[in-house]
C-alpha positions as a printed NumPy array, in Angstrom:
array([[ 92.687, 110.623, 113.708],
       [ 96.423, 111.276, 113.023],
       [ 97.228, 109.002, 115.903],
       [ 95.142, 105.877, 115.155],
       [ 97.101, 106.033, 111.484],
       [100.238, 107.065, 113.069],
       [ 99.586, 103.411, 115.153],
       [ 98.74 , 101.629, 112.421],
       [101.801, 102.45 , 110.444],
       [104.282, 102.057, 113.309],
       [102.126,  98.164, 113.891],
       [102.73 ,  97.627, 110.088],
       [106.55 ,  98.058, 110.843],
       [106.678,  99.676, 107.396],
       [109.427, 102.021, 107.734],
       [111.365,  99.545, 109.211],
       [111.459,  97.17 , 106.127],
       [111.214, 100.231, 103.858],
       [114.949, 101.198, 105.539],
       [116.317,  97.663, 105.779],
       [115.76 ,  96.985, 101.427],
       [118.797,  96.831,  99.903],
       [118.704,  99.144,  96.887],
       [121.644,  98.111,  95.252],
       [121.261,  94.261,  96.24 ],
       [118.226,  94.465,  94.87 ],
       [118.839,  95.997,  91.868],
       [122.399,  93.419,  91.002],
       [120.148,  90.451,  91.778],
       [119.436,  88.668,  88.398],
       [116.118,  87.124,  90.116],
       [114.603,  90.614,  90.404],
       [116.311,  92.534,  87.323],
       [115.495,  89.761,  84.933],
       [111.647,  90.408,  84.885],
       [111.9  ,  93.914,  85.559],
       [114.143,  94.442,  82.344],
       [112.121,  92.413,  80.112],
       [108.769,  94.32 ,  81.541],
       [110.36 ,  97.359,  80.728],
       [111.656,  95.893,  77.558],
       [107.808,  94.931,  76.418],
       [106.233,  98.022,  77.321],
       [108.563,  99.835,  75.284],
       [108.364,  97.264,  72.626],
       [104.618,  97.437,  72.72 ],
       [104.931, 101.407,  73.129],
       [102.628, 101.369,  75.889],
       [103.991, 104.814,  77.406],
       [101.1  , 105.14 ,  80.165],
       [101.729, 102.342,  81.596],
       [106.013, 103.001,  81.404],
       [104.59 , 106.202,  83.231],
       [103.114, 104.401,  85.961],
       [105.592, 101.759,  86.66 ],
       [108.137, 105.158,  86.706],
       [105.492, 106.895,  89.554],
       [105.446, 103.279,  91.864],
       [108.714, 102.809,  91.545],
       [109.276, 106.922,  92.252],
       [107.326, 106.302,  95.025],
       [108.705, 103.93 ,  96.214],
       [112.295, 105.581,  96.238],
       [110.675, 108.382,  98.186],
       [109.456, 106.005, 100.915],
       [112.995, 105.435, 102.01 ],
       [114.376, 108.645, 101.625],
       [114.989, 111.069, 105.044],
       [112.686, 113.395, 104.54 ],
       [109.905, 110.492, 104.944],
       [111.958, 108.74 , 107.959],
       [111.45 , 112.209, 109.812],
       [107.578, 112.481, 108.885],
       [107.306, 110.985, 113.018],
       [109.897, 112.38 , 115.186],
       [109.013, 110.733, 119.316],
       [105.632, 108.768, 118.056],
       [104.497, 112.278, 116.837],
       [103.712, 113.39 , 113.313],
       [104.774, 116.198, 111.992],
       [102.224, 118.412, 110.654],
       [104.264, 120.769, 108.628],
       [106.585, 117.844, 106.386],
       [102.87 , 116.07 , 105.773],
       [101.296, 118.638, 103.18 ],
       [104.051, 118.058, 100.675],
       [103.79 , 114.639, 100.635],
       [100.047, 115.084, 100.714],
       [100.297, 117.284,  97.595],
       [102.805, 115.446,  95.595],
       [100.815, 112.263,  96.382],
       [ 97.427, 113.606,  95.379],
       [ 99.628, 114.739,  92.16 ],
       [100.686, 111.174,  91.302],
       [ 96.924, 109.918,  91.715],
       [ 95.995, 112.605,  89.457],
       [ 98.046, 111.984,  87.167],
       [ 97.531, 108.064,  87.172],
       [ 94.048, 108.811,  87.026],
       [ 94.213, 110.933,  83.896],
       [ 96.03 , 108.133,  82.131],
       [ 93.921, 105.881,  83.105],
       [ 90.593, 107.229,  82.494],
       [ 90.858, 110.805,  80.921],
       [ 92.866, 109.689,  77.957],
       [ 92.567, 107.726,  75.404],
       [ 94.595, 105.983,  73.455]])
């Protein structure tokens, strides 16, 4: 099972183009940081916290995709076991957590 999603994810070339974003290109381009600051700016205007929270967990998320630890999850096409679990755990903590704003409270 581990190897069919290990293929998939190595067809998707996603950790390739996860690596090759430029963080800080991205984040000086007016194009991008035009939209994302007046999002930001509305959902604090309109005090809508949960979803602030949730835009904070994708884009946490999505810093932890590039990071080292996550480059080394395969090491020679095989996955490693043991650096899985805590990104299985702290990912079925995010969903939890999106889930509870989403559905177990109320506003």
């Amino acid at each position: 099972m581990f190897d069919s999603i290990g293929e998939w994810v190595a067809s998707t070339r996603l950790p390739e183009q996860v690596r090759e974003v430029d963080f800080a290109g991205l984040f000086t381009n007016p194009w991008f940081m035009v939209p994302f600051v007046a999002l930001v700016g509305y959902l604090l205007y309109k005090k809508a916290l949960r979803d602030l929270v949730i835009l904070g967990a994708i884009l946490g998320m999505w810093w932890a995709s590039g990071t080292t630890y996550m480059q080394t999850l395969v090491v020679d096409g095989e996955l490693q076991i043991n650096k899985v679990l805590p990104v299985l755990f702290g990912g079925a903590a995010v969903l939890g957590l999106v889930i509870y704003l989403l559905i177990g409270r109320s506003d």
